[in-house]
N, C-alpha and C positions, 0 to 999 in steps of 0.2 A: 352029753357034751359038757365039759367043763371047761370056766374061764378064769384067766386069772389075772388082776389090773395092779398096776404099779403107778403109784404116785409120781407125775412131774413137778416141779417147781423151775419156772423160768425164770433164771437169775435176771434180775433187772437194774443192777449196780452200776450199769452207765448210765449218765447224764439224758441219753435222749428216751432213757426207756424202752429201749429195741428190743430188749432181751437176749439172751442167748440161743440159740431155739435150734440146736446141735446137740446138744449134752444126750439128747431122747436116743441118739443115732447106735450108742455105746448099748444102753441095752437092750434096744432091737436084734442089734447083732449077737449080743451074749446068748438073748434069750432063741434066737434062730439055731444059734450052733447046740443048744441044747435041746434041740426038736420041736419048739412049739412055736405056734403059727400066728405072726399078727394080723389082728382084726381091724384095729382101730382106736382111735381116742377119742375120749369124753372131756370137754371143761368142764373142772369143776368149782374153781374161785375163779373169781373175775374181781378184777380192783374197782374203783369207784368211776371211772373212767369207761369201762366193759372191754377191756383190754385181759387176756386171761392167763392167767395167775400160775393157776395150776391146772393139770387137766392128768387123766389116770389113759396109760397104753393097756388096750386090750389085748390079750394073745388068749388061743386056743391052746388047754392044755397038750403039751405031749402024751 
């Protein structure tokens, strides 16, 4: 079995620091329509706060 993780970076350019946290939605979908299967996400930055940063989507290869 192979895996394959894509880097997130959650835009945080508003004022309250909400983030964006929709942008991952696009390529779940890309990545579904081209056969592979997601698994899950991992954080992997967190700001000094432990609010997190970035985090990698996991999918099972097609």
């Amino acid at each position: 079995m192979k895996y394959e993780y894509i880097r997130v970076r959650v835009d945080k350019n508003n004022r309250a620091m909400n983030g964006d946290m929709e942008s991952h939605r696009e390529t779940i979908d890309r990545k579904a329509t081209a056969g592979a299967r997601y698994e899950g996400w991992f954080p992997v930055t967190q700001g000094p706060a432990g609010k997190t940063v970035e985090f990698d989507l996991v999918f099972e290869a097609a």
